[in-house]
C-alpha positions in Angstrom: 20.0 15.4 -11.9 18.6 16.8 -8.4 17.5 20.3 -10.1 14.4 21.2 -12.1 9.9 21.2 -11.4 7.4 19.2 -12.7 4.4 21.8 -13.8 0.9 20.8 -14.6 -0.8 24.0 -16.1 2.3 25.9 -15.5 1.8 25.2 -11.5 4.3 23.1 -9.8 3.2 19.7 -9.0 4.7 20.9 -5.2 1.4 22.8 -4.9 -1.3 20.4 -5.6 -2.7 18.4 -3.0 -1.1 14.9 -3.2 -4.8 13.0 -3.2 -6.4 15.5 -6.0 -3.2 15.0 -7.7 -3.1 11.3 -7.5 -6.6 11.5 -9.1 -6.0 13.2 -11.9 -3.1 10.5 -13.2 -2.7 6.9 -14.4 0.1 5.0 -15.6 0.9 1.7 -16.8 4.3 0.5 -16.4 6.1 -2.1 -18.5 6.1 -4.5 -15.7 2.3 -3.9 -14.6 1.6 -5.0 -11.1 -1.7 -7.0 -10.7 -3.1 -8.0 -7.6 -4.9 -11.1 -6.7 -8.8 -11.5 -7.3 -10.2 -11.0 -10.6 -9.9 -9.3 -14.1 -12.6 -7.4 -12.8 -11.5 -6.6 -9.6 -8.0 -5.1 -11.8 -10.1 -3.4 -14.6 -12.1 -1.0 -11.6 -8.9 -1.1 -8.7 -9.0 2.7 -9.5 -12.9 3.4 -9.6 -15.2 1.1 -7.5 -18.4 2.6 -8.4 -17.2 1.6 -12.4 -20.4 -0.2 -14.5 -20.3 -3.2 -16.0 -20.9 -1.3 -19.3 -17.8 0.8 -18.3 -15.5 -2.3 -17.6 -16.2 -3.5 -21.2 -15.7 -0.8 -22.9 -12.1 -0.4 -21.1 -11.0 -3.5 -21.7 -12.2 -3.0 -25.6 -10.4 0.0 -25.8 -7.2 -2.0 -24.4 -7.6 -4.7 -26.9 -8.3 -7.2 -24.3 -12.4 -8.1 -24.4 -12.1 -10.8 -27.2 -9.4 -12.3 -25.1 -10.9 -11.8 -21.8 -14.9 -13.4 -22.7 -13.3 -15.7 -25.1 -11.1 -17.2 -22.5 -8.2 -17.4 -24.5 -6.0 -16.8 -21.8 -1.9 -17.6 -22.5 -0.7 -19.2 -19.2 3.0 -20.4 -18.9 2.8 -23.7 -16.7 -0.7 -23.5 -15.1 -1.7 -26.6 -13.0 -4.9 -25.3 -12.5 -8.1 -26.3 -14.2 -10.1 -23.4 -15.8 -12.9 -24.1 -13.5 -10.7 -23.2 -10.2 -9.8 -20.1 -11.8 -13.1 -18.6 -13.1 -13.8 -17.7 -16.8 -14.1 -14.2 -18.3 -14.0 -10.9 -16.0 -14.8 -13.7 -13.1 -11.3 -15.0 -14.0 -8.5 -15.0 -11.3 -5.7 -13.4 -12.1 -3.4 -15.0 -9.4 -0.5 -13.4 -7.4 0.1 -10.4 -9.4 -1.4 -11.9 -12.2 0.9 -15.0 -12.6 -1.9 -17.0 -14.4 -2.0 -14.7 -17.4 0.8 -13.7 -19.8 2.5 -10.5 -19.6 0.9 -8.8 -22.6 -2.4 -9.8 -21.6 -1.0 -8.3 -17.9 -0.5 -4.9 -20.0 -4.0 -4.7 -21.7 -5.6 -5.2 -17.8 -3.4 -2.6 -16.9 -3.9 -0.8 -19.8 -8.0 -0.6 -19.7 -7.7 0.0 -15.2 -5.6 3.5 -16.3 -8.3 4.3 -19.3 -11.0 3.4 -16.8 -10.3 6.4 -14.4 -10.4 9.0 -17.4 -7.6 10.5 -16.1 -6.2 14.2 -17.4 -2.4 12.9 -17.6 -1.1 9.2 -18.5 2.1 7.7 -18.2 3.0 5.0 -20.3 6.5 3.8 -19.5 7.0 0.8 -22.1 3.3 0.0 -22.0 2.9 -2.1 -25.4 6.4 -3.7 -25.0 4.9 -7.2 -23.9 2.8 -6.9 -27.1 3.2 -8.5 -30.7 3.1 -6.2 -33.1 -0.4 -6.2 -34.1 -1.9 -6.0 -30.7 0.5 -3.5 -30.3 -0.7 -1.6 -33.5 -4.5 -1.9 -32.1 -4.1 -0.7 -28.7 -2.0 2.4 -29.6 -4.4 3.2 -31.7 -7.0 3.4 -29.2 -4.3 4.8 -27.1 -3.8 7.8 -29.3 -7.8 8.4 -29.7 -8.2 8.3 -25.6 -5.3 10.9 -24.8 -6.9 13.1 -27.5 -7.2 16.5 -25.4 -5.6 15.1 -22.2 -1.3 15.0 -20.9 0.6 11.8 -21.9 4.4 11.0 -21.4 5.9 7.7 -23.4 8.3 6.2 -22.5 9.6 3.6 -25.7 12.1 2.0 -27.8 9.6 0.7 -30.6 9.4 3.7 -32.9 6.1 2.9 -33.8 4.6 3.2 -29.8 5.9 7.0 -30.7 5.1 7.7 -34.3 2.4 9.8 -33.2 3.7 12.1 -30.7 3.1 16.5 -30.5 6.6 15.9 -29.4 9.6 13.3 -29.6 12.6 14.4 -26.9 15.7 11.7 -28.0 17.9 10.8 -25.3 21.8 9.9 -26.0 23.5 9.5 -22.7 21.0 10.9 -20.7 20.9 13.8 -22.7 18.2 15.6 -25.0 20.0 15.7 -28.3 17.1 16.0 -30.8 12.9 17.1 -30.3 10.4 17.6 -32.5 7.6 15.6 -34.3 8.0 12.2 -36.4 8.2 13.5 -39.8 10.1 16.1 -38.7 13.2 14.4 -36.7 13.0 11.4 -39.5 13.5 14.6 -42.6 16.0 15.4 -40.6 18.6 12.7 -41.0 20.6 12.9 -37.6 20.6 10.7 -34.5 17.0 9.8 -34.7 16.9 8.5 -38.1 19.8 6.8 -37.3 18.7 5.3 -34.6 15.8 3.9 -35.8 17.6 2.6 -38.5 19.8 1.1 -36.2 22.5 2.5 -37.5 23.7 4.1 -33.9 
């Protein structure tokens, strides 16, 4: 598709200055890319002058503080001691975050978008890495914080969406069904089915 706009309060995106745009958005991909320093040094990327106060109260919201000052960090084949790699927000990451597990790479991610306080969020697959509790806890937070603020999903759990103003269902790159939960579930037609993995 090479046709269409993208409009933010009914103004095309075209319009906006690219840096005041850029501002006013975060996202968190399913693959998040973190760079090499510390948790820290992830958590603020987006806003320097950040507090300490703030940086906590990110990474709570992202379901990552017990994890992070705990040190319970999962690590798939690290030969380093947990001295040479710092403990807490001090700890290093590694090249784009190799020393930490990918749904503890998500939370970082997770708390750097929430950090900004952004007015539109983009979550494409951004609880995938996630068991199904931690899952369950962030999206909860996740729903409280886009309260009154622009947020596109991207998912295939149904329960990442369950919460949604709207639900557009894609078959073949096509919109086939949109509307609420409760209301595509009542229903009874490729959504239901599809989440009952009947399709």
């Amino acid at each position: 598709m090479t046709e269409g706009e993208i409009l933010i309060d009914g103004i095309d995106i075209k319009k906006y200055d690219l840096k005041h745009l850029r501002q006013q958005l975060s996202i968190v991909s399913q693959e998040p890319t973190l760079f090499s320093g510390t948790i820290e040094y992830n958590i603020k990327y987006s806003r320097d002058d950040a507090s300490e106060e703030e940086i906590r109260k990110a990474a709570q919201l992202a379901n990552a503080l017990t994890f992070i000052e705990k040190n319970e960090f999962d690590v798939v084949g690290q030969e380093n001691n947990q001295s040479d790699v710092g403990t807490g927000f001090q700890r290093m990451v590694g090249p784009k975050g190799s020393q930490i597990s990918g749904g503890q790479k998500q939370r970082i991610a997770i708390a750097r978008a929430i950090i900004r306080n952004p007015n539109v969020l983009l979550f494409d697959e951004a609880t995938s890495a996630l068991d199904s509790q931690n899952e369950a806890i962030v999206q909860s937070s996740l729903d409280t914080i886009t309260e009154g603020k622009s947020s596109l999903t991207v998912a295939h759990r149904f329960s990442t969406i369950k919460n949604s103003d709207e639900i557009l269902v894609f078959k073949e790159g096509v919109i086939v069904e949109r509307g609420r939960y409760d209301v595509l579930t009542e229903k009874k037609g490729y959504f239901y089915n599809l989440e009952r993995g009947v399709c």
